[in-house]
N, C-alpha and C positions, 0 to 999 in steps of 0.2 A: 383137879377141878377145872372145867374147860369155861371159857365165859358164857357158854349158852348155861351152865349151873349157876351162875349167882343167882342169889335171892334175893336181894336189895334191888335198888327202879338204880338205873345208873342215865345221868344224861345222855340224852341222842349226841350231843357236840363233845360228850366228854373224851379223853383222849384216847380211849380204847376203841370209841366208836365213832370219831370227829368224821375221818377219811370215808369208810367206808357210808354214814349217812350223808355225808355230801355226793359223793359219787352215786351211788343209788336215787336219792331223790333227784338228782339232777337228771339221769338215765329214763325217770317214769317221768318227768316234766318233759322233757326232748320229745320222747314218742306220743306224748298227747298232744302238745304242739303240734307235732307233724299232722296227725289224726285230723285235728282241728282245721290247722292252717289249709287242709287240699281241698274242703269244702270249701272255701271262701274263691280261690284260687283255679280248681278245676273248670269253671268256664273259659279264663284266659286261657289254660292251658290247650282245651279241647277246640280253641280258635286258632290259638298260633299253630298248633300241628296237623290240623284237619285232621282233627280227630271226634267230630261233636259226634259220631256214632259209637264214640268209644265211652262214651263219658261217666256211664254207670259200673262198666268194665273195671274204668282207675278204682271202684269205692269196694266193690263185690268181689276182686280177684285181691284186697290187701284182708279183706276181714275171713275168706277161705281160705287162706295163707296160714291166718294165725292158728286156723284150728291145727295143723298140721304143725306147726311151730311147738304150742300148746304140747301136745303128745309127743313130740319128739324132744322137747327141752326136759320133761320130766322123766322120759326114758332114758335120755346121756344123764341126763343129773344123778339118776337113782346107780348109773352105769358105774363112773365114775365120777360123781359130786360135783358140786355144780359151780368150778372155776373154769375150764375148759367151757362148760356150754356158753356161760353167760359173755366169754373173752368169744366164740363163736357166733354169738349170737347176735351181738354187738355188731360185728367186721359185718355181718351178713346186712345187718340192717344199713347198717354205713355205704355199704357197696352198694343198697339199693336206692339211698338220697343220690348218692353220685353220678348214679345211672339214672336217676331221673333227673336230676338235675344240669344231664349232658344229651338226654337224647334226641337225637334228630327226628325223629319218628313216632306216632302215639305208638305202634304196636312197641317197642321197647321201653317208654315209659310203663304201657301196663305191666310190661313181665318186671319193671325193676318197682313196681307199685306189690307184685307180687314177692319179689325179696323183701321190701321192707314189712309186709304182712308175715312173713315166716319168721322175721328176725325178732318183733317185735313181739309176738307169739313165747317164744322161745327164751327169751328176755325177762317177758314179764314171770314164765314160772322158774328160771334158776334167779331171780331176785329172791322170790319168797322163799327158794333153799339156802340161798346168803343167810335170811334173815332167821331160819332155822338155826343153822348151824355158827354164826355169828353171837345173836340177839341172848338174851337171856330171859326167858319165858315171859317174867315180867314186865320187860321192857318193849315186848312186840305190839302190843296195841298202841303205842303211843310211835311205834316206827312206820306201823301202818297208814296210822291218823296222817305222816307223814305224806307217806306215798295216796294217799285222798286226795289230801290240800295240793300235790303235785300235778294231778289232775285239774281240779277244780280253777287254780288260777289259769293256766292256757283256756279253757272253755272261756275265759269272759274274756282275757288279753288276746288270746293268740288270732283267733277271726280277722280283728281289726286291724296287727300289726301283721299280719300275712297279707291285708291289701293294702298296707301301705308300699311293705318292700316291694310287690308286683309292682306299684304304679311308679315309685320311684325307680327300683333298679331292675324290676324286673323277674318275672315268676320263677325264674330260676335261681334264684338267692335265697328262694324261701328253701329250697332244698339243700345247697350247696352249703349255706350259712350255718348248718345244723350238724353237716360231716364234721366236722372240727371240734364242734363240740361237744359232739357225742365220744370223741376219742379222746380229750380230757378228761371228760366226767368219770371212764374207762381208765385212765392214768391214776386218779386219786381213788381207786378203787383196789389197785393192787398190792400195794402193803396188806392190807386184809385180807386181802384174799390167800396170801402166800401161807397166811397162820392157820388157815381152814385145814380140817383134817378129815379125810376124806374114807366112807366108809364104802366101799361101791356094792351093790351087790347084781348077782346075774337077772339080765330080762327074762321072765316069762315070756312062754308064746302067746298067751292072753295077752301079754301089752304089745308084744309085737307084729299082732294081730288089730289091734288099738289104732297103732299108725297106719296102716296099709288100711283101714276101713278109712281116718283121717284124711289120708293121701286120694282115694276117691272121691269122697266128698268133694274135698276142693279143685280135683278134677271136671267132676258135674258139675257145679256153680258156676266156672268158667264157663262152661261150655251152654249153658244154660244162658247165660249172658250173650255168649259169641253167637246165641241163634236168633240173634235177630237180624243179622246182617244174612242172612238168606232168604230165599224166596217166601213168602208168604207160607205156603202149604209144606214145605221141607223145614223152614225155622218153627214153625208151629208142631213138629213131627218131633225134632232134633229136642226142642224146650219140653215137650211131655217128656220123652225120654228120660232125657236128664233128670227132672224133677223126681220122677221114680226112682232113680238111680240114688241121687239126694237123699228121699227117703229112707229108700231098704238101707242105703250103707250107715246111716246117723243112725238109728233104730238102735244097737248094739251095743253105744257112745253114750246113750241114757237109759234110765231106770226104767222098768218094766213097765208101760201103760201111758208112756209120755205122749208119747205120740194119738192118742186115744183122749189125752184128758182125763187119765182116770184121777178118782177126786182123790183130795190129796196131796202128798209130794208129787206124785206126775206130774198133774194139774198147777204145783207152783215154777215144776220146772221148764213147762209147757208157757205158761205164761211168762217166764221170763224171755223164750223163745219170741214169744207173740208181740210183745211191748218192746223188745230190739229189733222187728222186722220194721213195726209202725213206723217209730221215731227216726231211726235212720233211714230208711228209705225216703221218709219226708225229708229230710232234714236236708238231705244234698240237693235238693232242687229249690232250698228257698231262695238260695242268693243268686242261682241260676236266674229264678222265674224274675228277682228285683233287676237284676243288671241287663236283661233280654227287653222285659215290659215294661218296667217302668223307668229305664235311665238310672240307675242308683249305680253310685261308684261301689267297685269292689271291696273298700278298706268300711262305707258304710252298710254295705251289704251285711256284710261278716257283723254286724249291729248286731243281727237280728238272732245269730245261733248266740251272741253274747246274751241278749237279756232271756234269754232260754235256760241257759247255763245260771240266771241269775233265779228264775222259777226253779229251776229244779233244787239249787242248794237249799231254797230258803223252803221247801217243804222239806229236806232233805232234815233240817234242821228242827223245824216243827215236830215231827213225828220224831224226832230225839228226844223234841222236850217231852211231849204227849208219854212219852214212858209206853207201860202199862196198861193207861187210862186207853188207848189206841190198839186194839187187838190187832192183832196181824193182819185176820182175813179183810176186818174192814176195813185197814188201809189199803189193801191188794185192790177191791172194790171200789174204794171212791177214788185211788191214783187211776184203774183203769176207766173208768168215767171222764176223771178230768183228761186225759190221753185225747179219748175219741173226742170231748167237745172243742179240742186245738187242732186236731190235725182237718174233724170235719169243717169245723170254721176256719183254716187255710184254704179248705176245698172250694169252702163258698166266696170268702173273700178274691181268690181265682180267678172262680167263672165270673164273676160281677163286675171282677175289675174295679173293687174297691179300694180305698186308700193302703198304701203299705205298711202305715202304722198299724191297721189290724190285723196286719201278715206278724208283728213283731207280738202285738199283743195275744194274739191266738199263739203264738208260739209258747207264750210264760205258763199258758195253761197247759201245753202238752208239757212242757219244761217241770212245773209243779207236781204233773201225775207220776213223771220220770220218778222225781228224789221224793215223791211220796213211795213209790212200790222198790226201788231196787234193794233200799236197804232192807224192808221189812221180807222181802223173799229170802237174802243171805241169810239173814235171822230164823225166819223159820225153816231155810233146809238142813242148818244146825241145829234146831231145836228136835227136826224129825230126822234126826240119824244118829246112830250106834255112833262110837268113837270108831270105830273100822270102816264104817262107810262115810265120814264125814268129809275124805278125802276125794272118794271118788265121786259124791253127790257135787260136792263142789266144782270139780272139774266138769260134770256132765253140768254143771249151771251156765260157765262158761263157755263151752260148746255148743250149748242152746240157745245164746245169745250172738255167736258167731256167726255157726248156722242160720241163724234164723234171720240176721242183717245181711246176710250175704246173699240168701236164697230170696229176700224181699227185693232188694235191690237192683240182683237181675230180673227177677220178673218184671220190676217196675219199669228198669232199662227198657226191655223186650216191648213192654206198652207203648212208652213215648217215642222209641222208634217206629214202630208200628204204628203210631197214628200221624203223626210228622215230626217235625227237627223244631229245636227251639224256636223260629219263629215264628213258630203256630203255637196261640195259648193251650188250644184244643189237646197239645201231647202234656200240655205239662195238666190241665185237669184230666184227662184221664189215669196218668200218672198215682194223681192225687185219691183219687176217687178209688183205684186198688187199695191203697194204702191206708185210706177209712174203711174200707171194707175189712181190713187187717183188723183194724183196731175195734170193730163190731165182734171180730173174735175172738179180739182178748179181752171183753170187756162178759162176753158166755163165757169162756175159759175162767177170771175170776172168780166166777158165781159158783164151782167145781173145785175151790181151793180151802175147802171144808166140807 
């Protein structure tokens, strides 16, 4: 009997499972941190290196990164089991703190923004083969719960303590400081991992066909990004392209009709797409638009994604209590409701040049719509799938949350460059103003998700 067979609940800290739950939570706390901390951060960045045309670049080439991580981690994993991907996947991420954390130039922070989007990718699906081939059935929701709350605490701390160390030591500590520790957290992970027993089996051409559609993808989104730095009528030429190119290749990545909205699982996997284009896209230009117009320091900037992170837990929490009594579709509905009236009311507080306390407080609303809708889609695209597809629905959720923050982001990039550089408020609403119009469509898309 291997430990994924016991039947009993065994503690996360017990001595079978002490190393390996530290090591693991510790690895999904790191990469959310980082996540976190380069919104806060990426304006000093994009000042020190003349890079402010890069700036969207750093956010849209780590989250196309991951799709490609994503499919390539669970193709070695399923290859030969997933101690090599995750010891891989790790170095890959690490190399790419180091190199942004060393580089003289925006264009090699983005490609090293872009390793740590493939590392982290990669990471986060040979964790969940750990916790397969580790855990024991019973004990996975409460290891998961684990890796939640690993997220959840960097969304409120990490903002604020990422503009601390910029302004004390300096933006590159926020990267440098995290190499070290992610190859600890990697050190107390390998007694575990040596006991794992590994079953591999051969890739199909379907999944190997998987990644190279993956691989283009986050091809185009680059490049969709990178078109704004050309001329007017050739970056507008170059950005259709690619968006096409985006298209047809994701199309094959999810279930039949996603793309269409057809009602349904599409339609929940389409809106998971649409509600991660919104929110992240917004979300990297709040502490931009605080630290450019209104004078707000970096470390309070980073406030304002914290009491975001404080709305989303606490609807996150609600619709846990609600049970039942909360049907799925109407939580998909009123989370995307509450979405559009934070990110539109960012749009407006913007243009007006209103106090930035309402920049914080609009943000709780889009933050509440967040952890009202994310859980209740996971929920229902297990409830609407066979136990044989519940694997791959769930991977195409992911993918359409990648995709769809990554493909938002350059567009949004391609706006605010295209109408001017941060010290024009004018780029950052129009910015804003794409981004509500996101959120107008996932808010039709909802209404489609029954």
């Amino acid at each position: 009997m291997t430990l994924a067979d016991s039947p009993t609940i065994t503690p996360l800290l017990a001595a079978r499972y002490r190393w390996a739950t530290v090591g693991m939570v510790s690895l999904v706390f790191l990469a959310a941190f980082e996540a976190l901390a380069v919104t806060t951060i990426m304006p000093s960045v994009s000042a020190d290196l003349d890079g402010r045309a890069w700036f969207s670049a750093a956010f849209s080439a780590t989250l196309a990164a991951s799709v490609v991580g994503m499919v390539a981690g669970g193709l070695w994993s399923d290859r030969t089991g997933p101690r090599l991907p995750l010891l891989g996947s790790v170095a890959v991420f690490a190399a790419g703190l180091l190199l942004a954390g060393l580089a003289p130039g925006i264009e090699l922070f983005v490609a090293a923004r872009f390793l740590q989007g493939l590392g982290s990718g990669a990471m986060t699906v040979a964790l969940y083969v750990v916790v397969a081939r580790l855990y024991a059935p019973i004990d996975h929701p409460r290891i998961f719960g684990a890796f939640a709350a690993a997220w959840v605490i960097p969304s409120m701390v990490g903002p604020t303590v990422a503009g601390v160390v910029a302004e004390a030591a300096g933006w590159r500590w926020v990267f440098l400081g995290v190499v070290a520790l992610s190859l600890a957290a990697t050190v107390l992970l390998l007694p575990a991992l040596r006991t794992l027993v590994d079953n591999p089996e051969r890739a199909s051409v379907a999944t190997a066909g998987r990644l190279a559609l993956a691989i283009v993808v986050a091809i185009a989104v680059v490049v969709l990004d990178l078109a704004g730095r050309s001329t007017a009528a050739v970056g507008l030429a170059i950005a259709a392209g690619a968006l096409v190119v985006v298209l047809v290749a994701v199309r094959p990545l999810l279930p039949p009709g996603t793309l269409a909205a057809r009602r349904g699982l599409p339609a929940v996997i389409a809106l998971r797409g649409a509600i991660a284009a919104t929110f992240f896209a917004t979300e990297i230009y709040l502490p931009y638009l605080l630290q450019e117009h209104y004078d707000v320091s970096a470390w309070l900037s980073g406030a304002t994604l914290t009491v975001g992170a404080l709305g989303w837990s606490a609807a996150s929490a609600v619709q846990a209590r609600m049970g039942a009594r909360l049907d799925h579709v109407t939580a998909l509905r009123i989370g995307a409701a509450l979405l559009l009236a934070g990110v539109a009311g960012e749009l407006v507080a913007t243009a007006l040049i209103l106090t930035p306390f309402l920049i914080g407080a609009f943000w709780v609303l889009a933050g509440a719509g967040m952890g009202l809708m994310f859980p209740r889609i996971s929920s229902y695209v297990l409830a609407a799938s066979t136990e044989r597809e519940q694997g791959g629905n769930s991977a195409a959720m992911s993918i359409a949350d990648a995709v769809g923050g990554a493909t938002a982001i350059s567009l949004a990039g391609l706006v605010f460059t295209s109408v001017g550089s941060a010290a024009d408020l004018g780029a950052f609403v129009a910015a804003l103003t794409l981004t509500t119009g996101v959120a107008v469509g996932a808010v039709l898309v909802s209404r489609r998700t029954a």
